[in-house]
N, C-alpha and C positions, 0 to 999 in steps of 0.2 A: 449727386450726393457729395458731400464737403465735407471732411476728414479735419475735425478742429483741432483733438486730445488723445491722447492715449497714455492711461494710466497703469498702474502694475498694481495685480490682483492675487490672491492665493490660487487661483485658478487661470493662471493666462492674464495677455496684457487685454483690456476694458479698452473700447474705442468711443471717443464722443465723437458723434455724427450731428450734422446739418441735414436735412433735407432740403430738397427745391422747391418746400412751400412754408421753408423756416420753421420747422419743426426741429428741435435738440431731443436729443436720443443715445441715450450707454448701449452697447451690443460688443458680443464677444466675437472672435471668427465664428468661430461654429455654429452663432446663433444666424451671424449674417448672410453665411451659406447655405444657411435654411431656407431664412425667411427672405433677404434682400428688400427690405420694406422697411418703412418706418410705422412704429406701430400705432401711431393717432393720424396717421391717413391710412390705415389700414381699416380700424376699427370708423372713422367717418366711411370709406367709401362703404363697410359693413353697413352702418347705417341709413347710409342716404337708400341702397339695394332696397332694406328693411321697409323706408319710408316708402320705395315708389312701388314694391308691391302689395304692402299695406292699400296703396290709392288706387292702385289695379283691381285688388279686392273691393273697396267701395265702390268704385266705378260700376262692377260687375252686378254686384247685390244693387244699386239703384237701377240698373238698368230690369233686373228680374222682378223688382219691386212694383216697380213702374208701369211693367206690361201688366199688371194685374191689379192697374189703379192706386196703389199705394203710394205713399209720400216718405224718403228717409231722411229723417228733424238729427239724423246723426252727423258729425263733417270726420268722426276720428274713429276708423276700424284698426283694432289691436287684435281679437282672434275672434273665432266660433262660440267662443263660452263666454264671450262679454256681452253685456248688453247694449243694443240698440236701441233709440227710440222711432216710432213710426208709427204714421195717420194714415190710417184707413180711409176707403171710402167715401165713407159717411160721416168723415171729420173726429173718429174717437182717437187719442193719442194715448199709445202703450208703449211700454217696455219689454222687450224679447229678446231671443240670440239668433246669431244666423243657421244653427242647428235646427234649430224647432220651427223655422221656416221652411228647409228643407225636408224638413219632415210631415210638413201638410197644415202647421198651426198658422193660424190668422190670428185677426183680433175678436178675443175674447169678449167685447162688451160686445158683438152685433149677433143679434137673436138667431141670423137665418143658419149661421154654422151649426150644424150637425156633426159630432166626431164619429170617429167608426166606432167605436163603444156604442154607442148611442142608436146607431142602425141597427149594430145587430142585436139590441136590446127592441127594437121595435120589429125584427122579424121574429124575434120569440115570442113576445105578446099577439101577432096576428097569427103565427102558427099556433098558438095558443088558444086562438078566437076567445082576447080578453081585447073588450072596447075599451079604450083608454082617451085622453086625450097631454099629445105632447106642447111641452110649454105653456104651462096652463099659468094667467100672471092672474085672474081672477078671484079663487081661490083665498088667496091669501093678501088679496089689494094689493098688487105691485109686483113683489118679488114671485121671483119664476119659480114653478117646481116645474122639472125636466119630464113627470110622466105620473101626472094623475087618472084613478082606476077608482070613478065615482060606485061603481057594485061591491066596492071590499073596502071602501072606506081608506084607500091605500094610496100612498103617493111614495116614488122611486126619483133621488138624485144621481144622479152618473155624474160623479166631481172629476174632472182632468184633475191631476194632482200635482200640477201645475199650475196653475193656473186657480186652484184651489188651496194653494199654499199661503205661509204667511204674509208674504211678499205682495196679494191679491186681496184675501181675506182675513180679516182680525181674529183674533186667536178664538171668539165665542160668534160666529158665524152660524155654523153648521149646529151649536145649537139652539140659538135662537130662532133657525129654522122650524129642527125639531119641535121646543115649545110652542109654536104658532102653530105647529099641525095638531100637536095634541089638545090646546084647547079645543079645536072644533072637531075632534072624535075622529081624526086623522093617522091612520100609523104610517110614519116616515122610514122608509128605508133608504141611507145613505150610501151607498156604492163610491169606492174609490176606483176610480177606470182601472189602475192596474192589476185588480182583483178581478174586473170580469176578463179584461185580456189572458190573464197569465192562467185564471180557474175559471173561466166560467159554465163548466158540468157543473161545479161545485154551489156558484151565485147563482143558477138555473136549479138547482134541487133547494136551495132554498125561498126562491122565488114559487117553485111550484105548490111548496109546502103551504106557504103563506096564501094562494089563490086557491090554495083547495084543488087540485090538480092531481094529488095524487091519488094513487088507491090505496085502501084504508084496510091495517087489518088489526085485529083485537089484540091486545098482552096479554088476554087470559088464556091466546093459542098457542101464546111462546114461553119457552124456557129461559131461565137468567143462571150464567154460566160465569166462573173466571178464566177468562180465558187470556194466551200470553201478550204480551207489551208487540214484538213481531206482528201477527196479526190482528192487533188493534188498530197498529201505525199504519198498515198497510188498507185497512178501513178507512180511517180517517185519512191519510190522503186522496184516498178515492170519491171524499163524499164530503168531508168538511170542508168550509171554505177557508179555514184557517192552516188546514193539514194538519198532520199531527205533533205532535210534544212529547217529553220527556215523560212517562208516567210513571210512578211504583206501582199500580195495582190497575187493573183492567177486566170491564166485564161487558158480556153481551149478550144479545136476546135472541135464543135459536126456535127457528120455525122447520123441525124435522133437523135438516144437520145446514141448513139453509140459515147464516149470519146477517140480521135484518138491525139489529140497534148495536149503539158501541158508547160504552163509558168510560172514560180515565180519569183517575185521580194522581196529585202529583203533590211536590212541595212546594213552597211557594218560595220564588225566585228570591225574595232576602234569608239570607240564612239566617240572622237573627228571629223571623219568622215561624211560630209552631202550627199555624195554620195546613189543614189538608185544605188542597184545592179539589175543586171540581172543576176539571180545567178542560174535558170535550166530551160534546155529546151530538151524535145525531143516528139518523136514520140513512139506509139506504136509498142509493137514487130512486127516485119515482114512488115511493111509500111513507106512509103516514102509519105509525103503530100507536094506534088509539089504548092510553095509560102504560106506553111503556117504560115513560119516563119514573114514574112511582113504583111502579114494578120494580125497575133496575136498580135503582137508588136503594129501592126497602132493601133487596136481598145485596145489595153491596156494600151498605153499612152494619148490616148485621153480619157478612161473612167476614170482614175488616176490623168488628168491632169498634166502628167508629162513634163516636159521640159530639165532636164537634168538626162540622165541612164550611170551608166556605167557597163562595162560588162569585161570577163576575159576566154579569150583562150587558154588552156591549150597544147602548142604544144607537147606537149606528143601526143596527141589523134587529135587535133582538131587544122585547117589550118587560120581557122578565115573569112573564105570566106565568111560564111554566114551572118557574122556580117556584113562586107561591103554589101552583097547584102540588108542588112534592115537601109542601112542609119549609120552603124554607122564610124567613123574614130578613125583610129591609134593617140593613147593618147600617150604612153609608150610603150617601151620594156624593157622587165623584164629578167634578166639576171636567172639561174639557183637556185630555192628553192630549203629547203630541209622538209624531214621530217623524224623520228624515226623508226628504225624497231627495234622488239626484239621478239625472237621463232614464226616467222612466221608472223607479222604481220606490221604493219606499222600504225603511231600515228602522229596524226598531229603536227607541232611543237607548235600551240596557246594553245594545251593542256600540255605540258611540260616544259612550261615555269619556271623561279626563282618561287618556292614557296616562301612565306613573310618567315619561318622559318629557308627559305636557304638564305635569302639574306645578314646576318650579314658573311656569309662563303666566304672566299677570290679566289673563283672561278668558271667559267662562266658556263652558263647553260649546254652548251656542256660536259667539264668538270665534271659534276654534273651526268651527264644522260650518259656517258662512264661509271664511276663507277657502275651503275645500271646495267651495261650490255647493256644499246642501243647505237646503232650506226650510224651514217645518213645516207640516202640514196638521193641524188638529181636528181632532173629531168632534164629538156629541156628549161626550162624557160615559160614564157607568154606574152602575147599581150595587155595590154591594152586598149580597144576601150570606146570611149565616143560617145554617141547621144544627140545633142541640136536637138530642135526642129527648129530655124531656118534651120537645115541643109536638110532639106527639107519633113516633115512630115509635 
C-alpha cells in the first residue's frame, strides 16, 4: 500500500491510499485498522468467490441432470428460485428452478410422468373398485384428461399448480376444457394438487358423493337446527374442501343428536355489498342426505327471515344443480378467476392485493407479486345463483 495524501477532517485526519493493483481509496485510521483492505479488491475478490461458486453450482446441477438424461440449455446459475432452461429426453425444452428438480418435478410435457397426487388418486379409485381409465387423449381428440370414469359420465384433472399456472397455461385453459366436456355429457372435475395434498378426506368425501359411494339417508329423518358458528367451523373443516369461513348464522341437520349436514351463511367480502351469501355446505364424510339441501335452506331462510341469498358455484368442482333443485336461479356467469401460487401453495387474490405502501409504485398488483416470486393460476370460472323468496319458498 502507498500512502499519497492526508487530508484534515471534522473527525480525524482522511488518508488517500494506493493499493498494489492501483486502486485510490480515502480511509481513516480506525477504518484501516479494521479493514486493512482496499475496498474495490475486496468487493472483486467478493465477486469473483460469488462467480466460481455460482459455476461450482452449475457444474453440480449438469452433472445431476445428466445422470438422468437431461440436457442444461442454461450457461448462468444465479440461485434456486431462478429459472433454468432444460431438454428432456425426448427433446421437449422447458423452464424450471433448481428447487422443483430437487423435489422430484421433470418435464411437464412427457405423458409417462405420474405425480404423487395422481397415484394416490388412482389408489382411491381401485380401492374404490371404479374402472377408470388414466390419460385418456381420446375423448376429447387430443388433449389429455388425467382420469376418465366412462359409468358416471365423469372425468377428474389433478392440475400441478405449477405447472398449471399462467406461466404454462393461458388464463381460459381450464375452461375450455370444462366446456368440451360438457358438450359431450361430461362432468369435469378440476383438482388443484394442493387441495388433494393438504385435504384430501375432504376431495375424497366429495369425490365419493359424486360416484355414488356413499350411503344415503332421507331429510325427512332429520331435524334442521341453528346451531353455533364454533361447531359449524369445526364441521366444515372436517368435511369441506374449502374448510370453513366467517359465517353470521349457521345451521344443521340432526339425525338423533348425531350432526350429519352443515349450512353457513355470511356477508359478502365487499362491504359495499348487501348480498347474504350462501357461502358452505356439505354433508358428513361418507353420506349422502337425500333433500337435505331444501330442507336446510327452507327452515334457514325462514328462521333468518331472509328474502334475498345468493350463492356461488365453483365449476371447478361443482355443476350448480343443486342450487337449482333448492329454488335458486342463474344471476351471472363468471368468466375464469385467479389466484396466487408460490412453493407449493396457492393464496387467494383478496389477500394480495396493492398494499397502501405499494400503491405510490407505478405498477399493478400482478406486476408486484411476479417480483415476489408468485404466479397466477386460473380456474373454470363460476355461477352465480340468486334466491328471492317470491321465487317459490
Amino acid at each position: 500500500m502507498e500512502l499519497t495524501k492526508i487530508e484534515k477532517a471534522d473527525r480525524g485526519k482522511v488518508f488517500n491510499i494506493k493499493c498494489q493493483n492501483g486502486h485510490y481509496f480515502k480511509t481513516t485510521w480506525e477504518i484501516w485498522r479494521r479493514t486493512k483492505s482496499c475496498p474495490t479488491c475486496s468487493q472483486n475478490e467478493k465477486e469473483r468467490k460469488e462467480r466460481e461458486e455460482k459455476l461450482e453450482k452449475l457444474i453440480e446441477i449438469e452433472k445431476a441432470i445428466n445422470a438422468e438424461g437431461f440436457e442444461l440449455l442454461s450457461d448462468l446459475y444465479i440461485d434456486n428460485k431462478k429459472y433454468l432452461k432444460f431438454k428432456c429426453p425426448k427433446g421437449h425444452t422447458y423452464e424450471s428452478k433448481w428447487n422443483y428438480w430437487t423435489d422430484g418435478v421433470r418435464c411437464p410435457l412427457c405423458p409417462t410422468i405420474i405425480s404423487s397426487s395422481e397415484k394416490r388418486l388412482i389408489t382411491f379409485l381401485q380401492e374404490s373398485n371404479i374402472e377408470f381409465i388414466h390419460q385418456d387423449k381420446k375423448v376429447l381428440g387430443g388433449p389429455e384428461l388425467d382420469f376418465y370414469i366412462p359409468s358416471h359420465n365423469l372425468a377428474i384433472e389433478m392440475c400441478g399448480i405449477w405447472w398449471h399456472s399462467e406461466k404454462f397455461k393461458e388464463r381460459n385453459y381450464h375452461l375450455i376444457k370444462y366446456t368440451e366436456c360438457k358438450k359431450l355429457g361430461i362432468r369435469l372435475i378440476t383438482m388443484f394438487e394442493d387441495e388433494w395434498l393438504r385435504r384430501e378426506k375432504q376431495v375424497s368425501n366429495l369425490l365419493k358423493s359424486v360416484l355414488g359411494l356413499n350411503n344415503r339417508i332421507m331429510a325427512r329423518k332429520c331435524k334442521p337446527i341453528a346451531i353455533s358458528p364454533e361447531i359449524a367451523n369445526q364441521f366444515l373443516e372436517d368435511n369441506h374442501i374449502q374448510g370453513a369461513r366467517n359465517s353470521f348464522k349457521c345451521y344443521g341437520l340432526l339425525l338423533n343428536s348425531d350432526l350429519l349436514m352443515v349450512m353457513s351463511f355470511s356477508k359478502h367480502h365487499r362491504q359495499n355489498c348487501n348480498d347474504v351469501l350462501l357461502s358452505r355446505m356439505c354433508s358428513k364424510d361418507g353420506l349422502t342426505i337425500v333433500g337435505g339441501a331444501s330442507k336446510l335452506f327452507k327452515y334457514a331462510v325462514n328462521d333468518c327471515k331472509l328474502n334475498n341469498v345468493a350463492t356461488f358455484a365453483d365449476l371447478r368442482y361443482s355443476s350448480g344443480e343443486v342450487y337449482e333443485k333448492m329454488g335458486f336461479k342463474i344471476d351471472s356467469i363468471l368468466g375464469p378467476d385467479y389466484s396466487y401460487t408460490k412453493s407449493g401453495r396457492r393464496h387467494p387474490k383478496q389477500l394480495m392485493k396493492k398494499l397502501r405502501i405499494e400503491k405510490y409504485k407505478q405498477k399493478t398488483e400482478s406486476d408486484l407479486r411476479t417480483e415476489q416470486g408468485f404466479v397466477r393460476i386460473w380456474d373454470c370460472g363460476k355461477i352465480k345463483y340468486r334466491w328471492k323468496r317470491n321465487l317459490g319458498i
